[in-house]
N, C-alpha and C positions, 0 to 999 in steps of 0.2 A: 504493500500500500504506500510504504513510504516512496519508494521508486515512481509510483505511478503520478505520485504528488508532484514529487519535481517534474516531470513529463509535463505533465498540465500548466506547472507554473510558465516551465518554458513557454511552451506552445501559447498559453496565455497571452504573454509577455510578446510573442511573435507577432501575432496578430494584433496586438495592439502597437508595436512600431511600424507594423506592416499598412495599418488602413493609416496609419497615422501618419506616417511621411506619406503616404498617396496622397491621403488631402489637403495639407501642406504644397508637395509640387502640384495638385488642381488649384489652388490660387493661383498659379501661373496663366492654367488655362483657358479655365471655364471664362471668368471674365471677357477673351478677346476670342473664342471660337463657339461658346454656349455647351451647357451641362451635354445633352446626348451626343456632337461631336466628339467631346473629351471623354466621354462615359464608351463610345465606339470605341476609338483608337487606343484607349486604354486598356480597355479587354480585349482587344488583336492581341497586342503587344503583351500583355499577361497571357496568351495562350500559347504564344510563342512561346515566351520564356518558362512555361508548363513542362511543354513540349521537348524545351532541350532536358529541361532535367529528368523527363523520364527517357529521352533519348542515353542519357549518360549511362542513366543507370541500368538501362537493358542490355549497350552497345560496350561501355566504356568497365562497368562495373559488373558487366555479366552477369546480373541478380536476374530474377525471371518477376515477371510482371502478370496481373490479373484482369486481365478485358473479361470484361462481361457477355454472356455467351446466349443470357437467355433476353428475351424481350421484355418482360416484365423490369428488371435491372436497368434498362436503356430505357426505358416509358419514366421510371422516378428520375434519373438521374436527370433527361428534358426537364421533368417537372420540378427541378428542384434547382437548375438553372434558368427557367422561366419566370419563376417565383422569384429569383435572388433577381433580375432585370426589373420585373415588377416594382418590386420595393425599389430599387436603385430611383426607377421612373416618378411612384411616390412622392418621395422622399423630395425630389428637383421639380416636383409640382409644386410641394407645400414652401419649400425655399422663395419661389418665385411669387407665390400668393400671399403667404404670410411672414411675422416679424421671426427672426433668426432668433430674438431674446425668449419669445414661447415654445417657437417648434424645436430648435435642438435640443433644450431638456426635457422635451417631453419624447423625442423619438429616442434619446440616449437611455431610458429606462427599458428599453426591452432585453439590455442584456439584464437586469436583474427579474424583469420577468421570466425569462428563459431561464435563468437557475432557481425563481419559486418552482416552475412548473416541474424544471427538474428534481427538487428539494421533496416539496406538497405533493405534488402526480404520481410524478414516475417512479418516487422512493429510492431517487438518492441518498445514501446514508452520508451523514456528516453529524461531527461532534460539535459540542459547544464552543469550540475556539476553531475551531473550521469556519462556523455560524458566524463568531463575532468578526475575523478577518473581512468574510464576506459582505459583512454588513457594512463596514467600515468603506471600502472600496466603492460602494455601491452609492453611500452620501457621497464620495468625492467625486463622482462620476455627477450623478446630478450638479453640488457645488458649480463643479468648474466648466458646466454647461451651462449655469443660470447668470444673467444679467438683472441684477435687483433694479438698475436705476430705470433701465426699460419696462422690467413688470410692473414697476410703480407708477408708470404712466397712467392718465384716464384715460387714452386711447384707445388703450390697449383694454380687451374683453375677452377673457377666456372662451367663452362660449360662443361667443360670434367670430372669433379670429379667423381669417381668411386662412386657408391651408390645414384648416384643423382635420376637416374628414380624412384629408390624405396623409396626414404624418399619425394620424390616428389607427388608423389601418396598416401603413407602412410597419408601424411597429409592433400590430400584434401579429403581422405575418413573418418581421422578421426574427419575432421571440418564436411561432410555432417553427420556424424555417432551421431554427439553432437546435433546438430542441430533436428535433423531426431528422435533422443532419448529422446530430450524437448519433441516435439510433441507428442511421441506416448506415454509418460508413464503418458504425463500432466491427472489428473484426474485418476490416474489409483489409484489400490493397488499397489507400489511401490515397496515396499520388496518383494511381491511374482515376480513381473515382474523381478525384477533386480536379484533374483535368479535361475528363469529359463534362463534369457538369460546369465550370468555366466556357467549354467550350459551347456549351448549349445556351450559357448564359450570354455567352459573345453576339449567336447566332441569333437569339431573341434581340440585343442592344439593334443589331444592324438591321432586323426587320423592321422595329421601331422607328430607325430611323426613315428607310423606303416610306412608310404609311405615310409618316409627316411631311415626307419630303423635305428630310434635312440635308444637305449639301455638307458631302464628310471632306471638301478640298482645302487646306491647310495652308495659306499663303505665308505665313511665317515662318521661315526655315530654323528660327531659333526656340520655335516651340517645339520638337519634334524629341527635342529629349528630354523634355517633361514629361510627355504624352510616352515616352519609354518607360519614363521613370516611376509613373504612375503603374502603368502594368506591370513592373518588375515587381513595385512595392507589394500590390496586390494579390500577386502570384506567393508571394511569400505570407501573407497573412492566410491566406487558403488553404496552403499545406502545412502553415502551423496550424490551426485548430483543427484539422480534417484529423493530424496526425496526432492531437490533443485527445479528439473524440472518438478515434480509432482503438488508439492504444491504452487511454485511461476510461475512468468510470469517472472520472470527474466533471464532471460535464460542469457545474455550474462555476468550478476554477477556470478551468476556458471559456466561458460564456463571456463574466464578469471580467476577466481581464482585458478578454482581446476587446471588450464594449467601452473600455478605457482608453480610446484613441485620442479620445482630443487634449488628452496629456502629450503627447510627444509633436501634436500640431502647433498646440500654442506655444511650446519651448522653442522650439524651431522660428515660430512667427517671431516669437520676442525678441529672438537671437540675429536672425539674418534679415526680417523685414520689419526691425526696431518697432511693432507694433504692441502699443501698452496695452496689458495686464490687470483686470483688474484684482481689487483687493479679495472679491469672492473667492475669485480663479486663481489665486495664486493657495486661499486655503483652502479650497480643493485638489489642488494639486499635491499638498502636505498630505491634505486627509487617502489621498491616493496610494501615494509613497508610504505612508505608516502602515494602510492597509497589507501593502505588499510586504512590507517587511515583518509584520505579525504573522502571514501568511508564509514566508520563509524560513521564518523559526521555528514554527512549527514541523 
């Protein structure tokens, strides 16, 4: 158990620097080419770099690899790269509708839905200083999502907020989607799984875009290793928790961690695009860090 613990932390921790530098370099891009262009090109380029790495380790590292053989396996996997586009789509609706100080802490709580459901549901076991670690993480994670001076506005109306049905939704599919994801890859080949459903989820971003008639043409040649970098980052955050959910029982150490990304966003902002911090978010960010490290002493 204890073994499995550290796995999760890691994997955790992966996926949380993994979505977390992606959406860091998406400040790059979204701005000057719009969310489903960057949301395309960013999942080519995370399929790619899928791709080399199970290419390594079939070619380079002579390990044997697990394709899926029956059609039932290949029907979830579509559907669970469908669903992860879905939310993706969401998510860049409610952004663009409503205020960023309401919806990001409210779509930031589905990782701790995903470890009640895991916890409450599915009978996850976990002890009392398991519990409190988790707990702790889970305030920081709101914290250093919430903007008080924006909620305190009178404009601002929870219930009528623009974007709400869609970051409301986004989140409780991407709590079943974590959850539902433990399950199916638990025991599996994980890299090969977590590259076909990337890949299906790529396939859904770019049908998206056809419907809308987004125009995927790139004129800035200086965006183009953002829009790498953002796939690479993603690709890594995938087969951390695939290979969290795979190999451990801990599903709600991986949930909760890897839903901890906008820790490693806002350091980075603060750092290279001098963008201030508030006072919430920096003690979120503590409450974050302490979490983790009760959770490693353990």
């Amino acid at each position: 158990m204890q073994q499995e613990l550290i796995i999760a932390i890691f994997a955790g921790l992966g996926g949380m620097l993994g979505w977390g530098f992606a959406d860091f370099f998406a400040k790059k891009t979204v701005d000057t080419v719009g969310s489903i262009v960057s949301l395309v090109w960013a999942h080519v380029f995370g399929t790619l770099a899928l791709s080399l790495v199970l290419f390594y380790k079939v070619f380079v590292l002579e390990e044997t690899t697990n394709i899926p053989s029956d059609l039932n396996t290949w029907g979830l996997l579509s559907l669970f790269g469908g669903l992860q586009a879905i939310i993706y789509l969401l998510l860049y609706q409610a952004f663009s509708k409503g205020k960023l100080a309401v919806i990001n802490p409210i779509f930031a709580s589905y990782s701790g839905i995903a470890a009640f459901l895991s916890i409450a549901v599915l009978g996850e076991i976990v002890n009392p200083y398991l519990l409190l670690a988790l707990g702790v993480i889970f305030s920081g994670i709101l914290l250093i999502n919430l903007d008080i001076s924006a909620l305190r506005s009178k404009s601002i109306k929870l219930a009528s907020t623009p974007g709400l049905k869609e970051v409301l939704l986004a989140l409780i599919l991407a709590a079943v989607w974590t959850v539902s994801w433990d399950k199916f890859v638990s025991g599996k080949d994980w890299l090969s799984y977590a590259l076909l459903m990337y890949s299906f989820m790529t396939i859904v971003a770019l049908a998206i875009s056809k419907l809308q008639k987004v125009s995927l043409s790139i004129t800035q040649i200086g965006l183009w290793k953002f829009l790498i970098l953002i796939g690479l980052c993603e690709a890594i955050a995938y087969l951390a928790i695939s290979l969290g959910f795979s190999a451990t029982s801990f599903t709600s150490v991986v949930a909760l961690l890897s839903g901890a990304f906008s820790l490693p966003t806002i350091i980075l902002a603060r750092v290279f695009l001098k963008e201030k911090v508030t006072s919430i978010q920096t003690v979120g960010s503590i409450v974050i860090i302490v979490g983790i490290i009760i959770l490693s002493l353990r």
